[in-house]
Steps between C-alpha positions, in 0.01 A plus 500: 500500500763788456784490674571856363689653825747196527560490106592902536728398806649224349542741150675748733693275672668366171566846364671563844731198491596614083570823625716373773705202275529813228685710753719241613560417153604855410695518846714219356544660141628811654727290729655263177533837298670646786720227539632502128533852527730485805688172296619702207588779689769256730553365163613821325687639795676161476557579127650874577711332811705245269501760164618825700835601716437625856601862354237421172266414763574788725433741195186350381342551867648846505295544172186323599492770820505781286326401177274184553388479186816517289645266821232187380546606148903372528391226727282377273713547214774302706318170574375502098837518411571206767201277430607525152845409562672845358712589803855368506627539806377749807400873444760662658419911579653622176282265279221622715557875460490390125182311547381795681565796257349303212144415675459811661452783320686863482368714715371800348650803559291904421695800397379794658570808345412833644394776294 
């Protein structure tokens, strides 16, 4: 009276099916994170659009293309100072060179000298 073969079938059967609802359930997961991820990036270009002048903006971008990292570094340092409610008014290009020479740092220059 064993029903051995259809107990293994029926065993790998069920481990199939988990498999399959776990994929689908990690297929959604990476769907909802990229979702949020693509929400708060609308939502902080939003942000930069109604804190920054067209020439601000301009400048930022022309920053961004040459040094990415000091580029998100003012971005980021931009929509903290939004969020928290510290900007008065828009960024206009000269507050932005400001912001600019105080977050990124001086580049380092070497003195050769020839002997």
């Amino acid at each position: 009276m064993s029903d051995d073969p259809s107990d293994e079938e029926l065993q790998r059967l069920r481990e199939e099916k988990m498999e399959q609802l776990q994929e689908q359930q990690g297929g959604q997961d990476e769907e909802a994170v990229e979702q949020q991820r693509q929400q708060a990036e609308a939502q902080r270009k939003a942000i930069l659009r109604k804190n920054l002048t067209d020439g601000a903006r301009k400048r930022l971008n022309t920053v961004k293309m040459s040094k990415p990292d000091a580029g998100e570094q003012v971005e980021q340092q931009i929509v903290a100072l939004a969020q928290s409610g510290r900007i008065q008014g828009k960024i206009d290009e000269e507050k932005m060179k400001q912001l600019l020479k105080e977050l990124t740092p001086d580049s380092k220059s070497f003195d050769i000298q020839r002997r």
